[in-house]
PQR file of N, CA, C, O and H, with PARSE charges and radii, in Angstrom:
ATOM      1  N   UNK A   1      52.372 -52.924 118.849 -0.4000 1.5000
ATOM      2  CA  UNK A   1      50.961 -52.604 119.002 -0.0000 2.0000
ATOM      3  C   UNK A   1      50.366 -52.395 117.615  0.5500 1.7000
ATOM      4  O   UNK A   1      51.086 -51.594 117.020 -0.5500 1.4000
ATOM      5  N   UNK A   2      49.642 -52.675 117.081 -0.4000 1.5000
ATOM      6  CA  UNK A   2      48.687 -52.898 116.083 -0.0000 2.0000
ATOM      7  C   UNK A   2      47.309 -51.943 115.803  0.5500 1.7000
ATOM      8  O   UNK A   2      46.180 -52.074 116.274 -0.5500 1.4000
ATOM      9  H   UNK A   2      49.057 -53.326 117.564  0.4000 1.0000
ATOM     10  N   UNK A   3      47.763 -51.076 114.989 -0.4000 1.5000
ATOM     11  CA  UNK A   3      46.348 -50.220 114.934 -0.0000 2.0000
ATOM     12  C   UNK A   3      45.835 -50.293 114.071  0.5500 1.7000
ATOM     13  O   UNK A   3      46.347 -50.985 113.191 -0.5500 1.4000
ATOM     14  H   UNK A   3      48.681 -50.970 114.606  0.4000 1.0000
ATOM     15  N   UNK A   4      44.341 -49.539 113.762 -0.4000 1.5000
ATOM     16  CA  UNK A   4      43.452 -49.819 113.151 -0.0000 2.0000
ATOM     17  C   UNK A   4      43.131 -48.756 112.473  0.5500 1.7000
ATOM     18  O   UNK A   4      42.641 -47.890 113.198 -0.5500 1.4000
ATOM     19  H   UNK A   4      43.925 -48.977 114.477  0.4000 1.0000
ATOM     20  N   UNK A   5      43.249 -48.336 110.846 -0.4000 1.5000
ATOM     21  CA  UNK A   5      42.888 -46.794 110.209 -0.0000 2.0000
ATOM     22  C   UNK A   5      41.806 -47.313 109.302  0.5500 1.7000
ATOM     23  O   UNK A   5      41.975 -48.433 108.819 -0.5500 1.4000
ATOM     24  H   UNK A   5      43.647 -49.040 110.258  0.4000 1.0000
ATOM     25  N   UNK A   6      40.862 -46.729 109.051 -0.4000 1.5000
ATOM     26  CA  UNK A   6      39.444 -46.999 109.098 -0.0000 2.0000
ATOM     27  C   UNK A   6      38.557 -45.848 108.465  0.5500 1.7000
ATOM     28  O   UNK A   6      37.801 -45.222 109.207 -0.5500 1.4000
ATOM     29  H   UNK A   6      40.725 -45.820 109.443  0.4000 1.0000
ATOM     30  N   UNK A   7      38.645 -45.476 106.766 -0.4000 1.5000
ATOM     31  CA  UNK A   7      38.085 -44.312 106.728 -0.0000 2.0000
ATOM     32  C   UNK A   7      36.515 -45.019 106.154  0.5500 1.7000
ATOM     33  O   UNK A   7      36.104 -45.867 105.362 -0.5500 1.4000
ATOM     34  H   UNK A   7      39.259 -45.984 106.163  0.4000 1.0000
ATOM     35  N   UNK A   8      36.007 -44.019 107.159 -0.4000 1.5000
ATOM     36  CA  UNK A   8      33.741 -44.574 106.570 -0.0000 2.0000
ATOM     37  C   UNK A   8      33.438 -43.592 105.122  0.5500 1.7000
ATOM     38  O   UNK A   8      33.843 -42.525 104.662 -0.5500 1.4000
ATOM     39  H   UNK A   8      36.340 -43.331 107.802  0.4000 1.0000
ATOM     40  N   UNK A   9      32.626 -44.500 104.806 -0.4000 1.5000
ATOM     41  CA  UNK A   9      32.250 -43.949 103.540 -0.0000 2.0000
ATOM     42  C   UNK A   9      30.932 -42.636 104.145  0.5500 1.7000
ATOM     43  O   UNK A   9      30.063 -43.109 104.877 -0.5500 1.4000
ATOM     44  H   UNK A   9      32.297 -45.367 105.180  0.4000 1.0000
ATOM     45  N   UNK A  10      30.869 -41.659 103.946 -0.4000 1.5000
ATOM     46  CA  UNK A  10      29.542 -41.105 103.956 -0.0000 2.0000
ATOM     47  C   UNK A  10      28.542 -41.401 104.088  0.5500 1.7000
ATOM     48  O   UNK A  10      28.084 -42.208 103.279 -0.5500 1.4000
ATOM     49  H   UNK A  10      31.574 -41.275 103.351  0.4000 1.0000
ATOM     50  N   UNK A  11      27.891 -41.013 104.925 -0.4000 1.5000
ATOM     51  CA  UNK A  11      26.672 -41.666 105.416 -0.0000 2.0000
ATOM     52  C   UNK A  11      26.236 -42.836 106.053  0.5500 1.7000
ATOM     53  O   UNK A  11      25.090 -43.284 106.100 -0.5500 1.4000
ATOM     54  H   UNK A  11      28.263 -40.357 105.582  0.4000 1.0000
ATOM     55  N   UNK A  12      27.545 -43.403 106.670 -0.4000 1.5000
ATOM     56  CA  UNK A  12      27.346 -44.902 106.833 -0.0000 2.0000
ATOM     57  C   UNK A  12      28.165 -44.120 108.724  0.5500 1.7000
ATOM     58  O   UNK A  12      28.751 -43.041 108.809 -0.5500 1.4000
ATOM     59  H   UNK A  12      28.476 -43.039 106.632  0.4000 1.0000
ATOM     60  N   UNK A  13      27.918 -45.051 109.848 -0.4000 1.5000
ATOM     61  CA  UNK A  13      28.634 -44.902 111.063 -0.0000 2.0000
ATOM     62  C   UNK A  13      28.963 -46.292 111.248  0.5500 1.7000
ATOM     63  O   UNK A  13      28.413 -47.356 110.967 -0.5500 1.4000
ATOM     64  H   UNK A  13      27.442 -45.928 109.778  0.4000 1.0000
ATOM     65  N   UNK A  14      29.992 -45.958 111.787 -0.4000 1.5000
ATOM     66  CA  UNK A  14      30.516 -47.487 112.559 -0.0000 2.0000
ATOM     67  C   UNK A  14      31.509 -46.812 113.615  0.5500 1.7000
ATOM     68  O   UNK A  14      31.883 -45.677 113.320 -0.5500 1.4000
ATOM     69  H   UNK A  14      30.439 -45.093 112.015  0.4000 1.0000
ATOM     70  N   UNK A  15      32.028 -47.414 114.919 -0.4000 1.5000
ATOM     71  CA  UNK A  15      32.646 -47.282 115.765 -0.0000 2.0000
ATOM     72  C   UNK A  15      33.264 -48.445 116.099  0.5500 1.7000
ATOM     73  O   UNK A  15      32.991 -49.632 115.919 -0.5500 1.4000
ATOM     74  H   UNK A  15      31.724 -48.336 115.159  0.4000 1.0000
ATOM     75  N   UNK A  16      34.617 -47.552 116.894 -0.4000 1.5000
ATOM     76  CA  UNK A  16      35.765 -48.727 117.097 -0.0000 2.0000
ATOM     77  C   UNK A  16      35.276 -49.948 117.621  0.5500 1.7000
ATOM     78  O   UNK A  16      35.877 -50.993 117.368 -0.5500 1.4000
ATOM     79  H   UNK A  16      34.838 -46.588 117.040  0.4000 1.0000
ATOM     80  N   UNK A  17      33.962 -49.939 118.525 -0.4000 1.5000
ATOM     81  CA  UNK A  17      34.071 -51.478 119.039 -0.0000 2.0000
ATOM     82  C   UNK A  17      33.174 -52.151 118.161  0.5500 1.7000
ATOM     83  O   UNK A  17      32.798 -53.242 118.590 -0.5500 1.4000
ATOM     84  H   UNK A  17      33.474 -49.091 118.731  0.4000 1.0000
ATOM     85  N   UNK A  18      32.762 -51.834 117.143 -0.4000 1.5000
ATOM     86  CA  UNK A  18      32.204 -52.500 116.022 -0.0000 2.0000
ATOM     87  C   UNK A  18      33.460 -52.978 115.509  0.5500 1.7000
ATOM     88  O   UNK A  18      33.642 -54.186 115.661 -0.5500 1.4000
ATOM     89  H   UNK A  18      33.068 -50.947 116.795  0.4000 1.0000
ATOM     90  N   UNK A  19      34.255 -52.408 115.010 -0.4000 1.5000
ATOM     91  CA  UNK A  19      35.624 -52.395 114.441 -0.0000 2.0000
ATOM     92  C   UNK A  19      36.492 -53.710 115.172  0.5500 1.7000
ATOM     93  O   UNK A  19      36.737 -54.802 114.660 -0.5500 1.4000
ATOM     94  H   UNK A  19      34.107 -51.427 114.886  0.4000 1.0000
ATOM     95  N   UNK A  20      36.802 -53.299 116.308 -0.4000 1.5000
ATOM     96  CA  UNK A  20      37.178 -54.529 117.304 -0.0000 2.0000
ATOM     97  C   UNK A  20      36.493 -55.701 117.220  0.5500 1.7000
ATOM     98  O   UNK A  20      37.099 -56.746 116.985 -0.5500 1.4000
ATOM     99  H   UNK A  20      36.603 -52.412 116.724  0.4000 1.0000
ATOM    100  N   UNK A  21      35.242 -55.675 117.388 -0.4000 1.5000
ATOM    101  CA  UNK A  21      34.115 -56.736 117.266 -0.0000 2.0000
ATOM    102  C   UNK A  21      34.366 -57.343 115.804  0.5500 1.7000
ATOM    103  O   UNK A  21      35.055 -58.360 115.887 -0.5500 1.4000
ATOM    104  H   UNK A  21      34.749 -54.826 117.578  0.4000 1.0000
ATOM    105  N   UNK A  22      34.123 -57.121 114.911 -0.4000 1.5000
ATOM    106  CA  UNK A  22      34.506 -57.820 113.155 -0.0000 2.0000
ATOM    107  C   UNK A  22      36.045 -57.997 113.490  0.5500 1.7000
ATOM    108  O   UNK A  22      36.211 -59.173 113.166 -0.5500 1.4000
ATOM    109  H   UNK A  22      33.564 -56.295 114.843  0.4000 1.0000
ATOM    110  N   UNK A  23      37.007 -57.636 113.847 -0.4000 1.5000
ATOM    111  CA  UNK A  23      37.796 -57.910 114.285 -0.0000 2.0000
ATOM    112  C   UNK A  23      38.302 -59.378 115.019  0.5500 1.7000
ATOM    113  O   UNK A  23      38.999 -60.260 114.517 -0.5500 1.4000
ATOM    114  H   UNK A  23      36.873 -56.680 114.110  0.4000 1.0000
ATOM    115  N   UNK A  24      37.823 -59.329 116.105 -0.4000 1.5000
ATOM    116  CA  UNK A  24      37.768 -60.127 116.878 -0.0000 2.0000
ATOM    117  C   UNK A  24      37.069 -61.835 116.372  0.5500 1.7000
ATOM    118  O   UNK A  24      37.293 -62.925 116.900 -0.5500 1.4000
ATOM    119  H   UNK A  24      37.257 -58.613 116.513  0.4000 1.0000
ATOM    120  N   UNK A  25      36.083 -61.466 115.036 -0.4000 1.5000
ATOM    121  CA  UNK A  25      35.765 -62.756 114.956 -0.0000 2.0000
ATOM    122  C   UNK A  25      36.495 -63.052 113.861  0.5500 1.7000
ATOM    123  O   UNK A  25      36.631 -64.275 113.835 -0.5500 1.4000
ATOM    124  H   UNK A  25      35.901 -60.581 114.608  0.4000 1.0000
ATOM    125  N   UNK A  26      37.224 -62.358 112.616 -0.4000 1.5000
ATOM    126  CA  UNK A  26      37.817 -62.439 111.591 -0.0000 2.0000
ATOM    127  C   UNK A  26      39.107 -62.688 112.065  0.5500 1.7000
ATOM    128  O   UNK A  26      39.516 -63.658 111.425 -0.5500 1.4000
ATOM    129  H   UNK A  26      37.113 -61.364 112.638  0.4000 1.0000
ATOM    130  N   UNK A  27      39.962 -62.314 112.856 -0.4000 1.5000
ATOM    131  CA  UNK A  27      41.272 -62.431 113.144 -0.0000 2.0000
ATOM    132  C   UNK A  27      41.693 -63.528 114.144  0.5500 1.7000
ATOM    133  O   UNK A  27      40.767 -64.041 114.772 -0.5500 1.4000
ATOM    134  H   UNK A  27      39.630 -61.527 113.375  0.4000 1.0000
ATOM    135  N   UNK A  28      43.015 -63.993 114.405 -0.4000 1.5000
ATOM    136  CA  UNK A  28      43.741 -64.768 115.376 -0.0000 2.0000
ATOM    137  C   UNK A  28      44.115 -63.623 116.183  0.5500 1.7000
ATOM    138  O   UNK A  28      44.361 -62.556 115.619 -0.5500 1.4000
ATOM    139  H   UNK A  28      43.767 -63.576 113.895  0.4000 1.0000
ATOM    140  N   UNK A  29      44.212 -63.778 117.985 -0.4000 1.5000
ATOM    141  CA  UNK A  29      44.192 -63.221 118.558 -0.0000 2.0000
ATOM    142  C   UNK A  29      45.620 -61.822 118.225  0.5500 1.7000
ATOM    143  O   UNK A  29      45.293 -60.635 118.253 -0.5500 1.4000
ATOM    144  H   UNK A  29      44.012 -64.644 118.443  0.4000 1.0000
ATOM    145  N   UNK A  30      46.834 -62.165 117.990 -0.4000 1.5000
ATOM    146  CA  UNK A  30      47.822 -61.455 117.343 -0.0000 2.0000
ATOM    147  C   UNK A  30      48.039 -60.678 116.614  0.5500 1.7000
ATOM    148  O   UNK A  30      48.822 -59.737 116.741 -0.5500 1.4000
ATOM    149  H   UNK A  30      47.099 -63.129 117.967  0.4000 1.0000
ATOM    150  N   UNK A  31      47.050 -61.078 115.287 -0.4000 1.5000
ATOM    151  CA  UNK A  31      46.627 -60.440 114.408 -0.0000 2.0000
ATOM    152  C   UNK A  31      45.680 -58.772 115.037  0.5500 1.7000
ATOM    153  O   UNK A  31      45.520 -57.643 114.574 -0.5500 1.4000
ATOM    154  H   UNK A  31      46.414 -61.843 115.183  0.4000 1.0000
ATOM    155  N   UNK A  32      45.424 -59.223 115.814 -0.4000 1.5000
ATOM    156  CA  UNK A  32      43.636 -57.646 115.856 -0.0000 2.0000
ATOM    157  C   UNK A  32      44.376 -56.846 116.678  0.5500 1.7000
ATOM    158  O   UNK A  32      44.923 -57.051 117.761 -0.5500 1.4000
ATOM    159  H   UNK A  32      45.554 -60.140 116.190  0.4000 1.0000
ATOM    160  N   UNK A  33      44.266 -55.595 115.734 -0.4000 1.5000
ATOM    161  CA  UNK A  33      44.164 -54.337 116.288 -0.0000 2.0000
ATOM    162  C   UNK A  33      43.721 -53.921 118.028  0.5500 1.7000
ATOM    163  O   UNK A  33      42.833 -54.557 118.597 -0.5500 1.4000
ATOM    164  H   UNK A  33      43.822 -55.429 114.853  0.4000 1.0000
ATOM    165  N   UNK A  34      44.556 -52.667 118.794 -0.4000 1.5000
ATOM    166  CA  UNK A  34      44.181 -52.506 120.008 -0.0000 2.0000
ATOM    167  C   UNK A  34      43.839 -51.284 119.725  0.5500 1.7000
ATOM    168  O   UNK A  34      43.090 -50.752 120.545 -0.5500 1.4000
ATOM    169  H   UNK A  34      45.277 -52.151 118.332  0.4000 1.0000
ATOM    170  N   UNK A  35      44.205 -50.577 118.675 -0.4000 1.5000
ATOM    171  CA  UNK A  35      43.121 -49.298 118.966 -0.0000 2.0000
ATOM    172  C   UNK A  35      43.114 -49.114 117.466  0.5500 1.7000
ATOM    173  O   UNK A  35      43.944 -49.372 116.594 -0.5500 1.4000
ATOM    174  H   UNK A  35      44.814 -51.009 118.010  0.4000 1.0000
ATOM    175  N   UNK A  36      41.796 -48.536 117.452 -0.4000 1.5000
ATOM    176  CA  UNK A  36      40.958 -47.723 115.589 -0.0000 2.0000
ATOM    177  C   UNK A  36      41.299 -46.475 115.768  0.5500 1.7000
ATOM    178  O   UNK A  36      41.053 -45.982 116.868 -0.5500 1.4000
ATOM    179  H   UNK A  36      41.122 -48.327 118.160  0.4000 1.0000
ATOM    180  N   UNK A  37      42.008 -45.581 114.640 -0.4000 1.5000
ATOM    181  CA  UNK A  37      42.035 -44.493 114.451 -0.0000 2.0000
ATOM    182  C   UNK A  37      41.010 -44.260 113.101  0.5500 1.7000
ATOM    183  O   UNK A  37      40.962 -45.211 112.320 -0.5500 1.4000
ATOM    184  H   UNK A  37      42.208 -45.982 113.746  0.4000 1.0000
ATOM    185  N   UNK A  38      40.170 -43.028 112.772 -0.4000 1.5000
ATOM    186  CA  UNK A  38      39.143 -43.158 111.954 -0.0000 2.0000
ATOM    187  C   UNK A  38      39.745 -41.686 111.329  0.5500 1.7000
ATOM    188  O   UNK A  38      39.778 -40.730 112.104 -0.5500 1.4000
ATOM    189  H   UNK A  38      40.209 -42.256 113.406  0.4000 1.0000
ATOM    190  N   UNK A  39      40.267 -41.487 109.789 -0.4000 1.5000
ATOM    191  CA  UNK A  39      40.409 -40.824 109.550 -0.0000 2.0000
ATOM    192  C   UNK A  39      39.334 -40.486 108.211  0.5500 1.7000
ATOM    193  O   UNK A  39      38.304 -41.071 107.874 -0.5500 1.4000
ATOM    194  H   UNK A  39      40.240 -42.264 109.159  0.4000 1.0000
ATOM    195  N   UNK A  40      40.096 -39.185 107.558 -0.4000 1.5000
ATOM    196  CA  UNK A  40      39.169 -38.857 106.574 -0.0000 2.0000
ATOM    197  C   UNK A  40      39.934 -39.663 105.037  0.5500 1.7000
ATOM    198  O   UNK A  40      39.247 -40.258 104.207 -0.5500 1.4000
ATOM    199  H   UNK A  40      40.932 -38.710 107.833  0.4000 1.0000
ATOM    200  N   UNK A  41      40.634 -39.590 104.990 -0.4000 1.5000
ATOM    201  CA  UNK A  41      41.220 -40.561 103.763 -0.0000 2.0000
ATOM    202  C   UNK A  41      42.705 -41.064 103.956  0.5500 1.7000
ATOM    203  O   UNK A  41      43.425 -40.376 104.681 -0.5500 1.4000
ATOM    204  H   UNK A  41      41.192 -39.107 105.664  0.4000 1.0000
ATOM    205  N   UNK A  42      43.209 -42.154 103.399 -0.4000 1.5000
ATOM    206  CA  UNK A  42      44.101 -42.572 103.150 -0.0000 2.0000
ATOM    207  C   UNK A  42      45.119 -42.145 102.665  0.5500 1.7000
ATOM    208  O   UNK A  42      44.956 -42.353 101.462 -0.5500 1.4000
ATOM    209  H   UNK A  42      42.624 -42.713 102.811  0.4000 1.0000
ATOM    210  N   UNK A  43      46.308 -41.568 102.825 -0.4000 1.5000
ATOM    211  CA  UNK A  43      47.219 -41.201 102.401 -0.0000 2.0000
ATOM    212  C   UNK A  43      47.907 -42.376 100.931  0.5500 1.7000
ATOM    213  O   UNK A  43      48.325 -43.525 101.071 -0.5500 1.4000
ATOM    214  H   UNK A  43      46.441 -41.399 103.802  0.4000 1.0000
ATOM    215  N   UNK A  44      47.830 -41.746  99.912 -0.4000 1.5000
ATOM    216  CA  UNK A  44      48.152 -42.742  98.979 -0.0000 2.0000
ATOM    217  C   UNK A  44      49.854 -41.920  98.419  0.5500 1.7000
ATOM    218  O   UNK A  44      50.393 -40.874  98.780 -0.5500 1.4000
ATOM    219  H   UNK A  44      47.490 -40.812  99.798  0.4000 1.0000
ATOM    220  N   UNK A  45      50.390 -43.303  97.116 -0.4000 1.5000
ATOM    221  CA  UNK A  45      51.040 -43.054  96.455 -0.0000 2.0000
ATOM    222  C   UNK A  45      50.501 -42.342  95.282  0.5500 1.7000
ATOM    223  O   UNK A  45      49.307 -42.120  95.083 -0.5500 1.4000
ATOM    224  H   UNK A  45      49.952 -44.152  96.822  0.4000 1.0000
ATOM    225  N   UNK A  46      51.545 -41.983  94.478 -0.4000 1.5000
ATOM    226  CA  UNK A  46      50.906 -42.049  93.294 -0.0000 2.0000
ATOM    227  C   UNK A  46      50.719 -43.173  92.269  0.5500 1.7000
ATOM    228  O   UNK A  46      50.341 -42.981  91.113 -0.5500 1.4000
ATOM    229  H   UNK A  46      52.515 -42.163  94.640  0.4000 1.0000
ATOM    230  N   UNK A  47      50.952 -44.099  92.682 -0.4000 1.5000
ATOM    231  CA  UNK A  47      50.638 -45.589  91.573 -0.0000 2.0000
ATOM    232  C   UNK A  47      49.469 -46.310  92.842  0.5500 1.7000
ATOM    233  O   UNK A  47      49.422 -47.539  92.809 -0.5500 1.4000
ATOM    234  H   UNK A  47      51.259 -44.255  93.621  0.4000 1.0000
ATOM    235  N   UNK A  48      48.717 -45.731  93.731 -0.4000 1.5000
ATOM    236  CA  UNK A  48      47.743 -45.955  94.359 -0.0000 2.0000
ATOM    237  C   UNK A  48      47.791 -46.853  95.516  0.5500 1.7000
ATOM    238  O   UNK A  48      46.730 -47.316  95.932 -0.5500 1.4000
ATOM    239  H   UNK A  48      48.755 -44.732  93.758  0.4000 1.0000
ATOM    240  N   UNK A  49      49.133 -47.214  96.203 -0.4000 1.5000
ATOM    241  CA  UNK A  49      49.493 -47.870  97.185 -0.0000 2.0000
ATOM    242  C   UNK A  49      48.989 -47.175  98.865  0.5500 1.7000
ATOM    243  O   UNK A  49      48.657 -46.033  98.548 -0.5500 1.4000
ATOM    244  H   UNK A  49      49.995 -46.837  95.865  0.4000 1.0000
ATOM    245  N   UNK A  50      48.897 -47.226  99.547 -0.4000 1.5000
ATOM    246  CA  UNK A  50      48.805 -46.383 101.109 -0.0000 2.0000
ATOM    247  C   UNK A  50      50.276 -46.436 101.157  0.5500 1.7000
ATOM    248  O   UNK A  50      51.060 -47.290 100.741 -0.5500 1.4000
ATOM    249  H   UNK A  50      49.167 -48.153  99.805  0.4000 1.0000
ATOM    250  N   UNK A  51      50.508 -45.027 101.924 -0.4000 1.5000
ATOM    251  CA  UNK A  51      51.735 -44.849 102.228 -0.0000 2.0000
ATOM    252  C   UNK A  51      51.623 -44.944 103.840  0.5500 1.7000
ATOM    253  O   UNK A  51      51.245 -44.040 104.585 -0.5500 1.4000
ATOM    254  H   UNK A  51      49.872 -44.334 102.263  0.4000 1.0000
ATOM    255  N   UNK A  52      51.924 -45.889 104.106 -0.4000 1.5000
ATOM    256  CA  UNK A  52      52.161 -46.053 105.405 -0.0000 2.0000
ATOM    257  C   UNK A  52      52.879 -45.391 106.347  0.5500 1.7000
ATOM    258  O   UNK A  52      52.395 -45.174 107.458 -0.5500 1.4000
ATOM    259  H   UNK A  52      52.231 -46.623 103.500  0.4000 1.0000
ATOM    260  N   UNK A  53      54.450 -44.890 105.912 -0.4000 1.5000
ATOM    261  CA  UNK A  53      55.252 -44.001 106.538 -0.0000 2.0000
ATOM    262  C   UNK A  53      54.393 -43.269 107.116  0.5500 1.7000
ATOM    263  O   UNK A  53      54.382 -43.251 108.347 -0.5500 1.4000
ATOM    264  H   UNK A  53      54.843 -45.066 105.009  0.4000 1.0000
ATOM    265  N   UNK A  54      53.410 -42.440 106.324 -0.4000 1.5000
ATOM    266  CA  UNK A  54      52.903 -41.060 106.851 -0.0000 2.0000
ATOM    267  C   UNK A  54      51.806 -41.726 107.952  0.5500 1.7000
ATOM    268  O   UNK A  54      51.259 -40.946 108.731 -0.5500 1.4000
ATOM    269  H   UNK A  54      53.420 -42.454 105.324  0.4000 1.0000
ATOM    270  N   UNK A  55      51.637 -42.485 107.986 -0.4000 1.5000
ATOM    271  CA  UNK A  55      50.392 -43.357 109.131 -0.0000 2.0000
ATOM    272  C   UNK A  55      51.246 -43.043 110.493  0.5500 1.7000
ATOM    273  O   UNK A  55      51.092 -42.234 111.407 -0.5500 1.4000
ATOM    274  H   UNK A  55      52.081 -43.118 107.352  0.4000 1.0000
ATOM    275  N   UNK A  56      52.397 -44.242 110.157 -0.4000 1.5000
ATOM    276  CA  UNK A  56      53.328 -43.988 111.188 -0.0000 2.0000
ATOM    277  C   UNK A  56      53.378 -42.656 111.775  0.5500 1.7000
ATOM    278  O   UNK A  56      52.601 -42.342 112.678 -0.5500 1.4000
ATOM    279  H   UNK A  56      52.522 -44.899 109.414  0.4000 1.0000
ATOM    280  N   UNK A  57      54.204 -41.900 111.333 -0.4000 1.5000
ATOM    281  CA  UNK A  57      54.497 -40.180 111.723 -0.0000 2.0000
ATOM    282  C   UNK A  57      53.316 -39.633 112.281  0.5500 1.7000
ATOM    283  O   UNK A  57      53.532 -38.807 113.168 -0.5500 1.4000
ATOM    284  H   UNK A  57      54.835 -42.155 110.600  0.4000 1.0000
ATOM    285  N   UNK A  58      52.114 -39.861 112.011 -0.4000 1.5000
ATOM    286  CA  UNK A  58      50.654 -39.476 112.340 -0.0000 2.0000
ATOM    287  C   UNK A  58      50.550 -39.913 113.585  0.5500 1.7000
ATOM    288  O   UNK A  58      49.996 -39.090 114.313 -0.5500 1.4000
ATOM    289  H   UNK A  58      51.938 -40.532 111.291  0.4000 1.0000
ATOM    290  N   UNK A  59      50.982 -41.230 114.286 -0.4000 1.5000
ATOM    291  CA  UNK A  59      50.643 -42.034 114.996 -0.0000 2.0000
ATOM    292  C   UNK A  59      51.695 -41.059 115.857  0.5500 1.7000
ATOM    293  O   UNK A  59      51.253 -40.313 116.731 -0.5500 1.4000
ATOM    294  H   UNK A  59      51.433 -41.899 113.694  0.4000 1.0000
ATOM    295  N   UNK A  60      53.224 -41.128 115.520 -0.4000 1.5000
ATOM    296  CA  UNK A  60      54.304 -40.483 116.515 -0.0000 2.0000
ATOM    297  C   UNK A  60      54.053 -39.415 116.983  0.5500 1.7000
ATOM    298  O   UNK A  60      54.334 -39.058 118.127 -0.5500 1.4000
ATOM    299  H   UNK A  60      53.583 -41.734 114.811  0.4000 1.0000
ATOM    300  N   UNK A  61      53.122 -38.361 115.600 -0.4000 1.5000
ATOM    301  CA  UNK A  61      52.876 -37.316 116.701 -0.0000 2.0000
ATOM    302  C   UNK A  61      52.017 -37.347 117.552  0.5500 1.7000
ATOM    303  O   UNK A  61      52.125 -36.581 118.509 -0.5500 1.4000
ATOM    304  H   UNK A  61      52.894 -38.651 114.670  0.4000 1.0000
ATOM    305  N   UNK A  62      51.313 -37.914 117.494 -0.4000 1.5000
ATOM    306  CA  UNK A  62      49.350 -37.956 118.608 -0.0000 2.0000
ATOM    307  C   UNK A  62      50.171 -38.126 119.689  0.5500 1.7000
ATOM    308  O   UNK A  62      50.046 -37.387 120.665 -0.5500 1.4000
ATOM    309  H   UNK A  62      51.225 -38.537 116.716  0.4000 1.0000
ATOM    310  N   UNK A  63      51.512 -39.539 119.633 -0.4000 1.5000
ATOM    311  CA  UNK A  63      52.331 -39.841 120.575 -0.0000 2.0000
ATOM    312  C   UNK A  63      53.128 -39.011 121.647  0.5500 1.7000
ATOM    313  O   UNK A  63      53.378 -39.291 122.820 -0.5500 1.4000
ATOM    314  H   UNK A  63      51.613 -40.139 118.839  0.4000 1.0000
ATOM    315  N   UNK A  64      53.529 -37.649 120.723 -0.4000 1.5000
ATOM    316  CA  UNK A  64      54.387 -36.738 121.241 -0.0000 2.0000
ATOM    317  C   UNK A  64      53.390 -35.736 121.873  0.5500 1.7000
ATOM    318  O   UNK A  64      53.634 -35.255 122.980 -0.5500 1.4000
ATOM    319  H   UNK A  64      53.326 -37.421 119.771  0.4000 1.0000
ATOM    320  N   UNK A  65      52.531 -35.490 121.344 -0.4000 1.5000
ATOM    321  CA  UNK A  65      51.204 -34.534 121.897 -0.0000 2.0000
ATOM    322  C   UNK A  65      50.572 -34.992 123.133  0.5500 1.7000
ATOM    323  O   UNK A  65      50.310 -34.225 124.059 -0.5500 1.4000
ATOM    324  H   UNK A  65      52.333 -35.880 120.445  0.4000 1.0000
ATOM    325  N   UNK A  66      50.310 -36.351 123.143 -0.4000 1.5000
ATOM    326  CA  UNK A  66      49.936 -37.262 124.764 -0.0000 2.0000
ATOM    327  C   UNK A  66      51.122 -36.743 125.295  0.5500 1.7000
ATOM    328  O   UNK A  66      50.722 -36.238 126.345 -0.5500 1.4000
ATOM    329  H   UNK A  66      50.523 -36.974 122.391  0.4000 1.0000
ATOM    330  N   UNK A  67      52.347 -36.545 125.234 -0.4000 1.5000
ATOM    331  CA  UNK A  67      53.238 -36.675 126.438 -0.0000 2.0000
ATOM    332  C   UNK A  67      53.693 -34.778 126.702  0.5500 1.7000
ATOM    333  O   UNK A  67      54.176 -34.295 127.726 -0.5500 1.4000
ATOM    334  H   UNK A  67      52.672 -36.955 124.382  0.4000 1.0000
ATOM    335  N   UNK A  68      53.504 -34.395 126.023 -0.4000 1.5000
ATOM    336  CA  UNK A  68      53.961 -32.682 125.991 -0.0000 2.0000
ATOM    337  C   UNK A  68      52.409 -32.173 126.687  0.5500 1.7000
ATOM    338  O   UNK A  68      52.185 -30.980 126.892 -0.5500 1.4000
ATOM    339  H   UNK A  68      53.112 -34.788 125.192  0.4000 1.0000
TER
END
């Protein structure tokens, strides 16, 4: 499953089915995201990469919290 992290700049709104929608015309069906998570910033490295791991773990817990 394929998600979508999405931080807005200030002052600007957008929502997931906007998100889906640019989505949907930019991507091959495989490619696009099934759900947008909208956070407040990106978890980086320190040589300025996203650390993804911590996306993941973010994702496992929301996961573990739906089921508890």
């Amino acid at each position: 499953l394929i998600h979508a992290f999405v931080v807005v700049k200030p002052d600007h709104a957008v929502s997931s089915e906007q998100v889906l929608a640019h989505c949907a015309k930019a991507l091959a069906s495989f490619k696009r995201p099934k759900a947008v998570h909208f956070i407040d910033a990106m978890p980086l490295t320190g040589s300025g990469k996203i650390r993804r791991v911590e996306l993941r773990e973010w994702l496992a817990s929301k996961a573990q919290q739906r089921i508890a």
